[in-house]
Backbone as CSV, one residue per row, in Angstrom:
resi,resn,N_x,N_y,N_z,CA_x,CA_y,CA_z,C_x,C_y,C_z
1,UNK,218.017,-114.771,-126.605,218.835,-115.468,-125.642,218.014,-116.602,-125.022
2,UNK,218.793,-117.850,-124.723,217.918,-118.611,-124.648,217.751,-119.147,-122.742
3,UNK,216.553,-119.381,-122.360,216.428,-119.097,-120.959,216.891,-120.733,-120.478
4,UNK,217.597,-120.271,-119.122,217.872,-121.309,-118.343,216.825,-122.014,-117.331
5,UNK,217.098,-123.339,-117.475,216.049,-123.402,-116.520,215.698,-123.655,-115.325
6,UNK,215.002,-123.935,-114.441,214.314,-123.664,-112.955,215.509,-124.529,-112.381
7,UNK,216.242,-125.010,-112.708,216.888,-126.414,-112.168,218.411,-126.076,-112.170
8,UNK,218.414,-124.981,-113.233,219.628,-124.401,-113.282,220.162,-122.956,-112.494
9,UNK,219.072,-122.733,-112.957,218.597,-121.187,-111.678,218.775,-121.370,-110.470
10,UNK,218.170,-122.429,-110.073,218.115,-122.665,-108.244,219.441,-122.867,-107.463
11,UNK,220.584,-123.825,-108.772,221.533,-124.035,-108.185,222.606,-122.969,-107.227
12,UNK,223.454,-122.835,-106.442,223.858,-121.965,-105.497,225.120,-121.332,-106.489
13,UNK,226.070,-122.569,-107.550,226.735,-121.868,-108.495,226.721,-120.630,-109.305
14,UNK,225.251,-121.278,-109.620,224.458,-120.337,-110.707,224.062,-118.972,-110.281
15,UNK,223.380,-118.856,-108.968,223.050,-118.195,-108.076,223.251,-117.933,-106.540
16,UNK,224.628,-117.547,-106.779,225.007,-117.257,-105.226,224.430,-116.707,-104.453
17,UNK,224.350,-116.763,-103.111,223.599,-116.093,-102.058,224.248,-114.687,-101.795
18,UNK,223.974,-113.364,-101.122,224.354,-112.353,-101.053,225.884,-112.821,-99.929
19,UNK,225.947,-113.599,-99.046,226.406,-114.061,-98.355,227.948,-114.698,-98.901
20,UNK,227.930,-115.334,-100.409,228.505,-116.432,-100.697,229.337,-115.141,-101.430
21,UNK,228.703,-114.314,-102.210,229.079,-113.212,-103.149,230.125,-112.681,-102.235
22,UNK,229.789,-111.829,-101.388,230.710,-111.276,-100.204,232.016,-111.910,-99.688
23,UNK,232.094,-113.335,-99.994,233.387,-113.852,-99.569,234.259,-114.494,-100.909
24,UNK,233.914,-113.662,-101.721,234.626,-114.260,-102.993,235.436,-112.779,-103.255
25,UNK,236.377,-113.432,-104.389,237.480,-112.580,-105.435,237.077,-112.267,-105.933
26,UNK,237.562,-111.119,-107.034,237.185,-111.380,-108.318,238.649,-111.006,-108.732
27,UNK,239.149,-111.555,-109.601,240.879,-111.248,-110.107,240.331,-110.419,-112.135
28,UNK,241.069,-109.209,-111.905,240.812,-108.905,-113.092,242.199,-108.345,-113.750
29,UNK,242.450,-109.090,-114.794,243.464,-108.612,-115.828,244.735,-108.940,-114.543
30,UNK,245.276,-109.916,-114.574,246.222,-110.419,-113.646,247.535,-109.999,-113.980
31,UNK,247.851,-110.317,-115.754,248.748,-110.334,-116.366,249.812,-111.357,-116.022
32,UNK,251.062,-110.395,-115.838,252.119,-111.946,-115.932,251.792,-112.787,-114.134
33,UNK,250.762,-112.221,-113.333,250.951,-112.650,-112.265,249.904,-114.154,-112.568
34,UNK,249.199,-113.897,-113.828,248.227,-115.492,-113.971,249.082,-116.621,-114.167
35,UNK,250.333,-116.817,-114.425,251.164,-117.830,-114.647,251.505,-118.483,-113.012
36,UNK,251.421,-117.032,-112.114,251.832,-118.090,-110.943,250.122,-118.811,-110.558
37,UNK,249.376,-118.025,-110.720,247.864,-119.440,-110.495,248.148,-120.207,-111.143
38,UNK,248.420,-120.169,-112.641,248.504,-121.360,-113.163,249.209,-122.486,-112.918
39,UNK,250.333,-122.166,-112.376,250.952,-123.192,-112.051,251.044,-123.569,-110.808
40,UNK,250.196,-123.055,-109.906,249.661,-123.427,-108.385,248.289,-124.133,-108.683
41,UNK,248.054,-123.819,-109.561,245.962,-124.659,-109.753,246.812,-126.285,-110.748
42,UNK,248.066,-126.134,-111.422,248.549,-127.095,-112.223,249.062,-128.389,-110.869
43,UNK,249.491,-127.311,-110.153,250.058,-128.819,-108.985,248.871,-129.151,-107.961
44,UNK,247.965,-128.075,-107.917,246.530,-128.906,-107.128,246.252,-129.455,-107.165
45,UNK,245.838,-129.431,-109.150,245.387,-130.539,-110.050,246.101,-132.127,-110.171
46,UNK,247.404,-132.117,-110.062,248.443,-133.293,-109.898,248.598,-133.589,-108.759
47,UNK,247.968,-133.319,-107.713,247.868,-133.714,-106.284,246.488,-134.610,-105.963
């Protein structure tokens, strides 16, 4: 596996803070309910 580097690591994306982790989702296996994100992230996107 090939290693990432120091520049990529550091970033806050890459590596969230314990802090940042704690105020997030995680959506798993949505099913038919991913069509309504999709088409709420589709008019975000066109906004």
């Amino acid at each position: 596996m090939k290693e990432s580097s120091p520049e990529v690591v550091g970033m806050d994306a890459y590596n969230p803070s314990a802090e940042v982790v704690d105020r997030c989702e995680v959506f798993i296996d949505l099913g038919e309910t991913k069509a309504v994100y999709n088409k709420a992230w589709m008019e975000i996107k066109a906004n």
